[in-house]
C-alpha positions in Angstrom: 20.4 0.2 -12.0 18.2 3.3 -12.1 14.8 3.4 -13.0 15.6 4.6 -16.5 17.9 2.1 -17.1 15.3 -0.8 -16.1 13.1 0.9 -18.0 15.3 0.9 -21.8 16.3 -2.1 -20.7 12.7 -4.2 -20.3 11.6 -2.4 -23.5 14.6 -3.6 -25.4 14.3 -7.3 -24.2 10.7 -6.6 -25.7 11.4 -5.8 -28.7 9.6 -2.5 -28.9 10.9 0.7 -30.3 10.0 3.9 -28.7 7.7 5.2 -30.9 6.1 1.7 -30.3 6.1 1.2 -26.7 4.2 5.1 -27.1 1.4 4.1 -29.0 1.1 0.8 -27.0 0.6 3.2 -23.8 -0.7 6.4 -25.6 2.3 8.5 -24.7 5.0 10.4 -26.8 7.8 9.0 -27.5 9.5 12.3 -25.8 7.8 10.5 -22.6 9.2 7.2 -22.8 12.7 9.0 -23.8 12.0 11.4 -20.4 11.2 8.2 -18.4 14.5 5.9 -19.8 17.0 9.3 -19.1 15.5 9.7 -15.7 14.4 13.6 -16.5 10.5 12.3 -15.6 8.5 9.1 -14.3 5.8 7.0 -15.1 2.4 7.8 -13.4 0.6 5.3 -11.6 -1.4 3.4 -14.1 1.4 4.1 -16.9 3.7 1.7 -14.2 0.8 -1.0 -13.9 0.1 -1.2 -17.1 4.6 -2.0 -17.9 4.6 -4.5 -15.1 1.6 -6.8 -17.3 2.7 -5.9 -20.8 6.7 -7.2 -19.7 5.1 -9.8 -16.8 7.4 -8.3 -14.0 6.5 -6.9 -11.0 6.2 -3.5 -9.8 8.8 -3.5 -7.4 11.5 -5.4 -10.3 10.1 -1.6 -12.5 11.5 0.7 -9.8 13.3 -0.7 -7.0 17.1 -2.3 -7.2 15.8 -5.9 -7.0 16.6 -9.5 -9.2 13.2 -11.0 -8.7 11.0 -10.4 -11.9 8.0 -12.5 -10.8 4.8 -10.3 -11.3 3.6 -12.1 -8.1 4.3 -13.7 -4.6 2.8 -17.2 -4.2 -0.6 -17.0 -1.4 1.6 -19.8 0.4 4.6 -17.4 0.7 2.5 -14.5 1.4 0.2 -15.8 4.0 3.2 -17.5 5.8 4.8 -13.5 5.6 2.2 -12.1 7.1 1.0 -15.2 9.9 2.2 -13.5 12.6 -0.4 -13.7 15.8 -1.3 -9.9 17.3 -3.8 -11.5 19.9 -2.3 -10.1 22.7 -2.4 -6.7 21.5 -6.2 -6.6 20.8 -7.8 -4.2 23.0 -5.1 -1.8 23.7 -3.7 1.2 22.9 -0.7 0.6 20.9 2.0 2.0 18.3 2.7 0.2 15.3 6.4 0.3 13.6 6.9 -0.2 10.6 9.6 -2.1 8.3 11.8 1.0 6.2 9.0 3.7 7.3 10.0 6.6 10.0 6.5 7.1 10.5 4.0 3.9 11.1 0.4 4.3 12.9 0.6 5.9 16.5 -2.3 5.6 19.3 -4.4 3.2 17.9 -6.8 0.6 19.6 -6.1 -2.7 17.7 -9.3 -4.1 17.6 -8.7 -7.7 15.6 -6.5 -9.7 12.9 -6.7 -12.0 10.3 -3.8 -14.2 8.6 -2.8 -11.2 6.5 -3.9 -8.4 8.8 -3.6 -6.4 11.9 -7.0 -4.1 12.3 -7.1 -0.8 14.2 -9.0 2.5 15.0 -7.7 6.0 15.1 -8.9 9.0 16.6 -8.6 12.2 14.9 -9.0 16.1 16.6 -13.1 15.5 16.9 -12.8 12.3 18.6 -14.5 10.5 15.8 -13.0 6.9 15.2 -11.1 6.7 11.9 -11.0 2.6 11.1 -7.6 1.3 9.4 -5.3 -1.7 9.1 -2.0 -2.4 8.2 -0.1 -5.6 6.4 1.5 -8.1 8.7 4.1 -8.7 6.7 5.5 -5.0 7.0 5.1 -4.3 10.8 8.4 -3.8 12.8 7.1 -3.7 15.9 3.8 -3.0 17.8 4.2 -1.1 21.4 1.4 -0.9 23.7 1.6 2.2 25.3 1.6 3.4 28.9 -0.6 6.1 29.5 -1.8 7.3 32.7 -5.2 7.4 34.1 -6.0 11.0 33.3 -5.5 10.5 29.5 -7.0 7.0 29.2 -10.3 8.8 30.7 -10.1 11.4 27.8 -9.9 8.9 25.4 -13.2 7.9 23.8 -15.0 4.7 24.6 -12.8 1.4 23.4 -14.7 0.3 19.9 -16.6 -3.1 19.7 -13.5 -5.5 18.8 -14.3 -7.2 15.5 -14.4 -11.1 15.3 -11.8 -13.6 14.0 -13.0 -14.2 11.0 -13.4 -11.1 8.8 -12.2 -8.7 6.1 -10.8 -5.5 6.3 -11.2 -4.2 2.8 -15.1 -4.9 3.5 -14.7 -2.3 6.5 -13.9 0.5 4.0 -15.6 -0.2 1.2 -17.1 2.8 -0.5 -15.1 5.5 1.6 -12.3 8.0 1.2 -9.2 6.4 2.6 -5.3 7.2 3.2 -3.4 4.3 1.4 0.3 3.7 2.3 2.0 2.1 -0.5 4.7 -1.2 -0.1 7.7 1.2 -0.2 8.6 4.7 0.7 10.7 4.6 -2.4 7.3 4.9 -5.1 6.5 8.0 -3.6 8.8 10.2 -5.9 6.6 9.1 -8.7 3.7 6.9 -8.0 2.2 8.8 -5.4 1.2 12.5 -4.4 2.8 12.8 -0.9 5.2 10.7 1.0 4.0 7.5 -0.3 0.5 8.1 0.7 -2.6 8.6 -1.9 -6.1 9.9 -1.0 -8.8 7.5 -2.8 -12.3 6.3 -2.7 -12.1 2.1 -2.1 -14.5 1.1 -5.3 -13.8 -2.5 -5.0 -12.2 -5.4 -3.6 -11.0 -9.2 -4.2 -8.7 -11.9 -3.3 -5.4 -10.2 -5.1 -6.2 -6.8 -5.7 -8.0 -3.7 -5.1 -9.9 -1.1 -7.3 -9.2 2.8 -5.9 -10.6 5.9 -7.8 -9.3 9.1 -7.7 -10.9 12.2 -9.5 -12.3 9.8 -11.8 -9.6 7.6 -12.7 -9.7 3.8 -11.3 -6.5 2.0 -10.6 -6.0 -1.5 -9.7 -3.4 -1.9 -6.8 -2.1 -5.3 -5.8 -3.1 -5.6 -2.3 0.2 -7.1 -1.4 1.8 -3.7 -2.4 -0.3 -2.0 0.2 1.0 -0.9 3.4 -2.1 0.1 5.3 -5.1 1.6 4.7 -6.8 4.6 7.1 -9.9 6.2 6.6 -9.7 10.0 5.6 
């Protein structure tokens, strides 16, 4: 089922018109007719604000799936993303990535949590870029054999953080590279490739509140990939 098609059919099974459904989302109806005949897309906060008003979730909206839930148990999701990186921390690695070609190359994994694998980057000044990336969407992580000459160019390892900590709080108030749940939302959702640039405003258990050029969104954290500093 296309997108269009998902989309007539939730409004229909809601009982709203198109004209309706505009003024409910302060569109045109030529834009909810454009969305349902797959000649445009929803923006970002246009798709948030369907998955609440029909309680489905994001991925049910755009992706060819059966399960409407508007969200995954914390049981479920911790027991996802539980998956112990220890051995890594403190190495150079590249990280994988579940239906992405491109996941997070030379990066020093520097700590974990339950839902979590923490790293830093390095980008063309040397200046450490911190990131981390879902559990639950890793393929594989690769620590990589490099030989003594470029180890030595490499800057200093960074402090490796604790257990016990949270990532979001690492980027709080900084411009960041988020990588969205699926490669697919980045025909419509996203500017490039399923990436958006965006300042990290705020953050708690569920979700997290990004702005860009003055509009805040709220993104389900368990739709985020990874986050990189810009």
């Amino acid at each position: 089922m296309s997108l269009g098609e998902k989309l007539s059919k939730l409004r229909k099974e809601n009982n709203y018109t198109q004209e309706q459904l505009a003024d409910v989302l302060g569109v045109s109806r030529q834009s909810i007719s454009k969305w349902e005949l797959n000649i445009a897309y929803p923006e970002t906060d246009k798709l948030i604000y369907l998955s609440k008003l029909y309680n489905v979730s994001i991925d049910y909206i755009v992706m060819d799936s059966d399960n409407r839930s508007q969200d995954m148990s914390d049981e479920v999701f911790e027991e996802q993303c539980n998956v112990d990186y220890s051995s890594f921390i403190g190495s150079w690695c590249n990280i994988e990535l579940n239906n992405w070609d491109i996941g997070y190359t030379m990066v020093a994994v520097i700590g974990q949590d339950k839902r979590y694998l923490c790293f830093c980057q390095t980008d063309r000044k040397k200046a450490y870029k911190i990131g981390f990336v879902l559990k639950r969407q890793i393929d594989a992580v690769t620590k990589l054999d490099m030989s003594e000459k470029k180890q030595k160019a490499l800057p200093k390892f960074p402090e490796v953080l604790p257990t016990a900590f949270d990532p979001y709080d690492l980027l709080m108030g900084k411009v960041c590279d988020i990588q969205m749940h699926s490669p697919n939302l980045a025909a419509f959702i996203l500017s490039t490739d399923g990436y958006q640039k965006a300042l990290i405003v705020s953050a708690d258990n569920n979700n997290v509140e990004i702005r860009d050029e003055g509009t805040s969104t709220i993104l389900s954290k368990k739709d985020i990939v990874g986050i990189v500093e810009s």
